[in-house]
C-alpha positions as CSV (number, residue, x, y, z in Angstrom):
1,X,31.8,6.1,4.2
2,X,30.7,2.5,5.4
3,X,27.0,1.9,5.9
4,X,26.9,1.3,9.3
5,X,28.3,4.7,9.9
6,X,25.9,5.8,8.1
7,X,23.3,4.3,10.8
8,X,25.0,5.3,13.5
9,X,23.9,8.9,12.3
10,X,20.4,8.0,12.3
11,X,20.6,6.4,15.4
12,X,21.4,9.6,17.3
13,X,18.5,11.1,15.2
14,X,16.0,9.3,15.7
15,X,13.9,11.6,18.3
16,X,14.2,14.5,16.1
17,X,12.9,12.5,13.0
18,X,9.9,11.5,14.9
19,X,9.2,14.5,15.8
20,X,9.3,16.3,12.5
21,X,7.5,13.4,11.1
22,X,4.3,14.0,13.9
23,X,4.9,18.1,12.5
24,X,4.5,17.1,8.7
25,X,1.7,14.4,9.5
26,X,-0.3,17.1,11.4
27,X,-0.6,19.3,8.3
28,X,-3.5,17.9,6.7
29,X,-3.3,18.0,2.8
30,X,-6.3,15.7,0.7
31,X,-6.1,15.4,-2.8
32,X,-7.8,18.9,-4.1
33,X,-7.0,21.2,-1.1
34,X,-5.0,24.0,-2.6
35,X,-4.4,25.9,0.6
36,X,-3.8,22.3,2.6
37,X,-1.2,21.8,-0.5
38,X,0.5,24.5,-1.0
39,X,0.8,25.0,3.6
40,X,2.6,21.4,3.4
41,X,4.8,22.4,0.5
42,X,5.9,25.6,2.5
43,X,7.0,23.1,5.3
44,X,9.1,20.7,3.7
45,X,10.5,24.0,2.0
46,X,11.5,25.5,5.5
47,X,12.7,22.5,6.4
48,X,15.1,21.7,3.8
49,X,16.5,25.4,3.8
50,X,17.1,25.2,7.7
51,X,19.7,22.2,6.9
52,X,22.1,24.5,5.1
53,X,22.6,22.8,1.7
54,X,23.0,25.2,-1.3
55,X,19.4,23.9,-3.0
56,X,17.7,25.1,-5.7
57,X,13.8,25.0,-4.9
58,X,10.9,25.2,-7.6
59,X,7.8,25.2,-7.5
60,X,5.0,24.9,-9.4
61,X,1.6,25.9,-8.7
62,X,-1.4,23.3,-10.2
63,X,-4.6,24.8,-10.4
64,X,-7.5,22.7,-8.4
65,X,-4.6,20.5,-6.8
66,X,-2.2,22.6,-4.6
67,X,2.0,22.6,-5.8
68,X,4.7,20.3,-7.1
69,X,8.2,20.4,-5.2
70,X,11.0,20.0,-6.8
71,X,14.4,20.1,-4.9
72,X,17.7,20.2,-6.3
73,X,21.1,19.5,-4.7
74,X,24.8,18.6,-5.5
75,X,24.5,19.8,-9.1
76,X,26.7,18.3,-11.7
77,X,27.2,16.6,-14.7
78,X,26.2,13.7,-13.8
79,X,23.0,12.4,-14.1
80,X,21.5,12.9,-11.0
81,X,19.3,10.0,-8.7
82,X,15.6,10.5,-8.5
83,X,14.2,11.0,-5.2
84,X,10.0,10.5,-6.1
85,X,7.3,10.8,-2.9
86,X,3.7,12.9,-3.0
87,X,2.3,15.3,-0.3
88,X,-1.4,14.6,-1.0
89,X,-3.2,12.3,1.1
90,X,-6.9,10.6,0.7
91,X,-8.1,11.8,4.1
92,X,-10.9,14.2,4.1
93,X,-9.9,17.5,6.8
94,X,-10.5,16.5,9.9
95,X,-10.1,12.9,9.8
96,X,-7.1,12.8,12.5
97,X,-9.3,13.5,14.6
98,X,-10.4,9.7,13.8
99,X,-6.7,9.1,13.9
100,X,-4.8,10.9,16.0
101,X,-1.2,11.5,15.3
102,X,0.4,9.4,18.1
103,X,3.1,6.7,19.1
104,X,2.1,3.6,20.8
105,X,4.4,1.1,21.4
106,X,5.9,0.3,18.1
107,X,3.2,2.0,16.5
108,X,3.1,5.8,15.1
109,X,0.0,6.4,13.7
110,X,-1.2,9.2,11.9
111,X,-3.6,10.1,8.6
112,X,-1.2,9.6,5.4
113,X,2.3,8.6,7.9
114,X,2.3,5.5,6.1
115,X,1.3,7.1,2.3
116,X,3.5,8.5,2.5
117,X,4.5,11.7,4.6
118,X,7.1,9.9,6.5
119,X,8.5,9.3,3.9
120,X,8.9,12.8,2.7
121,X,10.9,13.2,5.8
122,X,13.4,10.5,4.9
123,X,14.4,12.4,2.1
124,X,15.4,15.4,3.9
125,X,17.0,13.3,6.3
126,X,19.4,12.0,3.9
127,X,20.1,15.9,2.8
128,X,20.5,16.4,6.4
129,X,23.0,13.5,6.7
130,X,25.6,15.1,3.9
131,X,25.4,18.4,5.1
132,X,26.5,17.2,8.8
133,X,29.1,14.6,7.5
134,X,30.2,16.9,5.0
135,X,30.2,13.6,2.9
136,X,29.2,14.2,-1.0
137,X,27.1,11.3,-2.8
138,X,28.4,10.6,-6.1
139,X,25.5,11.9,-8.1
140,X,23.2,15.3,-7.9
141,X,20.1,14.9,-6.5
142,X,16.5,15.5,-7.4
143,X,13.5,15.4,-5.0
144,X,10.2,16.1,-6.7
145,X,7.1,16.0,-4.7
146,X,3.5,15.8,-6.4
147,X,0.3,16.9,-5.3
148,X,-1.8,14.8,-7.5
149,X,-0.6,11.4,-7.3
150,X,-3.6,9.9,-5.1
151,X,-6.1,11.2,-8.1
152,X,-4.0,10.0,-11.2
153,X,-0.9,12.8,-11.2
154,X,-2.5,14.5,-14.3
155,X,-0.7,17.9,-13.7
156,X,2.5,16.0,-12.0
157,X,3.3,13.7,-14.2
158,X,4.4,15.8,-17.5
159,X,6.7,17.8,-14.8
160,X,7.9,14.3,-13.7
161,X,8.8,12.4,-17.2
162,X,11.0,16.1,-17.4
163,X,12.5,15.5,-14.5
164,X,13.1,11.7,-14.7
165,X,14.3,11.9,-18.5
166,X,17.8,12.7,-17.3
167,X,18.4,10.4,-14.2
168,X,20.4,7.5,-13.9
169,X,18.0,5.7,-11.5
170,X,14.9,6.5,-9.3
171,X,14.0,5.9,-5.7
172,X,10.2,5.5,-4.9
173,X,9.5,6.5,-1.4
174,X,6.0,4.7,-1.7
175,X,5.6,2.4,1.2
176,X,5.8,-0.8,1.5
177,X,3.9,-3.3,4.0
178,X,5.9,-6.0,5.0
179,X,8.8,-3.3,4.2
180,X,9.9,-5.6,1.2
181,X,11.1,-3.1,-1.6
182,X,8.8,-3.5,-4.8
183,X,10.7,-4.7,-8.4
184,X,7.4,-4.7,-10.2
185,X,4.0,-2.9,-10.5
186,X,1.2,-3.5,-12.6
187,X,0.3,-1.1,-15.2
188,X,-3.2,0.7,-14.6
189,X,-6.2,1.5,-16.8
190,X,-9.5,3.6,-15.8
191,X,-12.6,3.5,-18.4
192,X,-16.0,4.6,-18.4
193,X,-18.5,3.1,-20.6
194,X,-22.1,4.5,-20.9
195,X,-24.9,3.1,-22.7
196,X,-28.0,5.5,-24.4
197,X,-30.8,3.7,-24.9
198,X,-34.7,4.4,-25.8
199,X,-37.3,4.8,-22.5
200,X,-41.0,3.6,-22.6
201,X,-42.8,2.5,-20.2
202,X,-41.8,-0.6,-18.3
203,X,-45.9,-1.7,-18.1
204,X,-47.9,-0.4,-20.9
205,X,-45.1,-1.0,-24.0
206,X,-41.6,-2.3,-22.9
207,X,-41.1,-3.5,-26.3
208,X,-40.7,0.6,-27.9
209,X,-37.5,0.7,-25.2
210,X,-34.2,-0.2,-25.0
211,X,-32.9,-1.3,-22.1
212,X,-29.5,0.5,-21.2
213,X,-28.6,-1.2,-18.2
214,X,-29.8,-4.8,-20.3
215,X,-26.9,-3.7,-22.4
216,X,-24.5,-2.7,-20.1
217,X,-24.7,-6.0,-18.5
218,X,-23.9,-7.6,-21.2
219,X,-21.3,-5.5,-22.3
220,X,-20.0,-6.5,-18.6
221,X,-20.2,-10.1,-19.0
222,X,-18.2,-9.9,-22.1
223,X,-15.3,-7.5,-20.9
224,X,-14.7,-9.8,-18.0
225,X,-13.7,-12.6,-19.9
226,X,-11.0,-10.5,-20.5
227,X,-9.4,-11.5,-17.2
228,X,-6.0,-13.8,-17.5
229,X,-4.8,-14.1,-13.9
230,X,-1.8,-16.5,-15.7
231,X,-0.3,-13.0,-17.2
232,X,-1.1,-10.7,-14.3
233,X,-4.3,-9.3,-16.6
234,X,-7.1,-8.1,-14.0
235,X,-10.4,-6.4,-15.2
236,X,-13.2,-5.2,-13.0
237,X,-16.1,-3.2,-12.7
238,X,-15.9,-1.0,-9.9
239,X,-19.5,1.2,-10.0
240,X,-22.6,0.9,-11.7
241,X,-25.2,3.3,-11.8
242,X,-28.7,3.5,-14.3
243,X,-32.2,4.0,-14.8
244,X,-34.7,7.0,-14.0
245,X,-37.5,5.3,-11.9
246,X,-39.4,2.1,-11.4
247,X,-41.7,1.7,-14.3
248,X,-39.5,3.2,-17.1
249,X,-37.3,1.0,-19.0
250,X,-33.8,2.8,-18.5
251,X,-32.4,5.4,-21.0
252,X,-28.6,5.7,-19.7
253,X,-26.2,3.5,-17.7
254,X,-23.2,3.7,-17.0
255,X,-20.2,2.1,-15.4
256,X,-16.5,2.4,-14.5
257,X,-13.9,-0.5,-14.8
258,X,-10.5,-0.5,-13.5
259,X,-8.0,-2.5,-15.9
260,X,-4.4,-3.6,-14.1
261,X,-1.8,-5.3,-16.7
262,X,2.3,-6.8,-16.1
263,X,3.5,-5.6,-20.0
264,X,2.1,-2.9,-22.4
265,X,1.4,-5.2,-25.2
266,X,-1.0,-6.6,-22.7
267,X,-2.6,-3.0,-22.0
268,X,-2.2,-2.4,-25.7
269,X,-4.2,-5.9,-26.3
270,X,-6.9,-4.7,-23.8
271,X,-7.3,-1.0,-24.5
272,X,-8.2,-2.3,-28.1
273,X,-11.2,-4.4,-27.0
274,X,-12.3,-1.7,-25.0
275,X,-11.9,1.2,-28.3
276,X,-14.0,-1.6,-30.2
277,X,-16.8,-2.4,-28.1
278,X,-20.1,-2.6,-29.8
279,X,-23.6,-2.4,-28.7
280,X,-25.5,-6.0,-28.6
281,X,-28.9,-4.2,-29.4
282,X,-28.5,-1.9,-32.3
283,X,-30.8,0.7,-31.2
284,X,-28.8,1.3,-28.3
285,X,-25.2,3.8,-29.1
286,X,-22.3,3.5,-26.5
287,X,-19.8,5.9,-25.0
288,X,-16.0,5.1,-24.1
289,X,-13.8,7.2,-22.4
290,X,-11.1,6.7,-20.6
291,X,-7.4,5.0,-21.4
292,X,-4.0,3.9,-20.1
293,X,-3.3,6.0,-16.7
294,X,0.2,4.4,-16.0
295,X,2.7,2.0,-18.0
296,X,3.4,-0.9,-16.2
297,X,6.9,-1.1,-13.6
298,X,8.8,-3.8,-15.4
299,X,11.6,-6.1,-13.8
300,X,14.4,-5.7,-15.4
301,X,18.3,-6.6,-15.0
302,X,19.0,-3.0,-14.1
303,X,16.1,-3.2,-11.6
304,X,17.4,-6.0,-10.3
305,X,21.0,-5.1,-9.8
306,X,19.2,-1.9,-8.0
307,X,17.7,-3.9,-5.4
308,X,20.4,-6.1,-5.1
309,X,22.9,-3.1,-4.3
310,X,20.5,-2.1,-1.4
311,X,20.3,-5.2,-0.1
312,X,23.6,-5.7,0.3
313,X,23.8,-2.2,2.2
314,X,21.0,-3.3,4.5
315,X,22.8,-6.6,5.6
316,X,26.3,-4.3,6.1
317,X,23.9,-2.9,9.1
318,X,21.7,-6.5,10.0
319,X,18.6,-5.1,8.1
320,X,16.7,-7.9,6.3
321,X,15.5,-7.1,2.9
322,X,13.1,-8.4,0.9
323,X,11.4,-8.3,-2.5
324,X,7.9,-8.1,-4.0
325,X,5.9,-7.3,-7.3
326,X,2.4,-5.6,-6.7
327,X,-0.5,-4.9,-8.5
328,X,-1.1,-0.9,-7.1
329,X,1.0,1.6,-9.4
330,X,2.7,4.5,-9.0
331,X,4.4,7.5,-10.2
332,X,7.2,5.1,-10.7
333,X,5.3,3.8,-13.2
334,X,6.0,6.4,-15.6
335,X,9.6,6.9,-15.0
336,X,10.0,3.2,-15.8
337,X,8.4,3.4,-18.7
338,X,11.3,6.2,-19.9
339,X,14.0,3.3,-19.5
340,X,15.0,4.5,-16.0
341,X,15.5,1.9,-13.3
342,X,13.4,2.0,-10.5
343,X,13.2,1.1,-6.6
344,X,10.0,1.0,-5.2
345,X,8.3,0.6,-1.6
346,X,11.6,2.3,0.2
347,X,9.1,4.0,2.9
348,X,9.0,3.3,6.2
349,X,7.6,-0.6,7.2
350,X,3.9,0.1,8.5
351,X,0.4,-0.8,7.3
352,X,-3.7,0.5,7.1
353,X,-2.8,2.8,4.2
354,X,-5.9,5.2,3.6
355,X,-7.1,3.5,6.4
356,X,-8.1,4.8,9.8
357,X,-5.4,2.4,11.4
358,X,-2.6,3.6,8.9
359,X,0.4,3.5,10.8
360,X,4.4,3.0,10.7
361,X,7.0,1.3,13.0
362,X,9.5,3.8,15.2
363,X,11.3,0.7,15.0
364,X,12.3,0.4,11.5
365,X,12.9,4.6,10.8
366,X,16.8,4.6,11.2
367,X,16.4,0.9,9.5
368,X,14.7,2.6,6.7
369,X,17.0,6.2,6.5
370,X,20.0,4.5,6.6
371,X,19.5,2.3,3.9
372,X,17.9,5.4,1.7
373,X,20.7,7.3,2.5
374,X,23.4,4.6,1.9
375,X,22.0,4.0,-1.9
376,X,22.0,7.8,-2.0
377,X,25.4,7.8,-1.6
378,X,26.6,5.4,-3.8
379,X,29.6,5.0,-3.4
């Protein structure tokens, strides 16, 4: 079935997407919440049973963070697509209070709409789409929904690399800005480096003490050298925290850095200067901790032919599509990394993620399920 037909669909549902986007947006669910998790799990549940698809539903409880989703339809022996979104937002309870959940004008605000709970409705549109049509996409799908992805996807992503290992390609339902679909992500690194040194007093004998925070400063200075903005290699220091008091010369310090990197030779290069780090003073003994969090989203050809077969579909229907590379990461990060193509940023167009302006356009929702749905289909 041709593209635009496929929009014409949408175009008769757009009232009832908006309104079971405002229904999914209302249920607050931060990063941590159990309950919050596991009440917004149990509604994109109902809702995909109501649409009368034979699906096969998992899921799996995550103890401190709520529970993955995983959703299963058309099976097959194929390799199925990858559908890949997150029901955890950053927003403490009560925030949409700050934000209400609201349409004005173009805009449809609402505390994680934009990042990406919208989005999460997309995909059971599309489900929605070949149960009415009685049209059958040419691969099974998967849908898998984490609960930790805002705080590093430590529980979701082992469950994910199972799920991705078999698939033929991956949608990412992460957002996108100026609604250009992303090609490339940066890898991401997190580390923590504390110093121990020796306190005396800062008046009576400075000399017995070894300044911690004197040698974390220097150990600062030196790791940002390490920044190459000609190969996409971007290291910073993001807190700082030290001392005891004002007169004591400072025992501990400590420090967090956040690493971003385009190739894992790069992250391998880096994550090496970091393991080898030595203290300028000698009576001072460091502490690293911390790693790789996610492999970076490479371009490749099959990437490329990805985004070129979706933009193709979006200008069957006058939808202009374009293409970006960003430094953030995401889940997709580590489905890449098995050798899976990936298409990123195929939310809905909006902006002020984790912000108190985050928002979408009504505008570009049956832009945005049609063309989700058409490379769904894939045919």
């Amino acid at each position: 079935m041709h593209s635009t037909e496929v929009h014409r669909h949408f175009q008769q549902r757009q009232d009832a997407i908006v309104e079971s986007i405002h229904e999914i947006v209302e249920l607050e669910s931060p990063s941590y919440d159990v309950e919050r998790s596991r009440a917004v799990v149990l509604w994109v549940e109902n809702e995909a049973r109501k649409i009368g698809l034979d699906l096969e539903i998992e899921k799996i409880f995550a103890d401190g963070y709520g529970e993955h989703l995983i959703i299963r339809a058309f099976p097959g022996d194929a390799r199925p697509v990858l559908l890949l979104g997150h029901t955890d937002t950053v927003h403490p309870v009560g925030t949409k209070l700050a934000n209400p959940t609201r349409v004005e004008g173009d805009k449809f605000y609402g505390c994680g709409i934009f990042d990406m709970k919208a989005n999460i409705v997309l995909m059971l549109e599309a489900l929605r789409y070949f149960a009415e049509s009685g049209v059958t996409p040419s691969r099974p799908i998967t849908i898998f929904l984490s609960c930790d992805e805002e705080v590093g996807s430590f529980t979701g992503r082992p469950l994910l690399e199972r799920e991705a290992a078999n698939a033929e390609a991956c949608f990412v339902f992460e957002p996108s800005a100026a609604g250009r679909l992303k090609t490339g992500r940066k890898g991401t690194g997190m580390y923590e480096i504390k110093a121990h040194g020796i306190p005396a007093h800062a008046g009576l004998e400075p000399e017995k003490g070894a300044s911690a925070i004197l040698e974390l400063a220097r150990q600062i200075e030196m790791i940002s050298a390490l920044n190459s903005s000609e190969i996409g290699t971007t290291v910073n220091v993001c807190t700082i925290k030290g001392g005891t008091t004002t007169n004591v010369i400072p025992e501990h310090a400590a420090c967090s850095v956040d690493v971003r990197f385009s190739s894992m030779t790069e992250a391998e290069r880096i994550d090496a200067v970091f393991r080898d780090l030595a203290p300028f003073d000698h009576r001072i003994t460091l502490e690293i901790s911390g790693g790789i969090n996610r492999p970076p989203m490479e371009r490749t050809d099959a990437v490329v032919s990805l985004f070129e077969k979706a933009r193709g579909l979006a200008a069957s229907f006058d939808y202009e599509l374009g293409e970006t590379q960003v430094g953030g990461a995401s889940d997709g990060n580590f489905v890449a990394a098995l050798g899976v193509p990936v298409l990123d940023g195929l939310g809905v167009t909006g902006d002020g993620a984790h912000t108190l302006h985050e928002h979408i356009l009504v505008s570009d929702i049956i832009q945005r399920a049609s063309l989700v749905t058409s490379l769904i289909l894939g045919k």
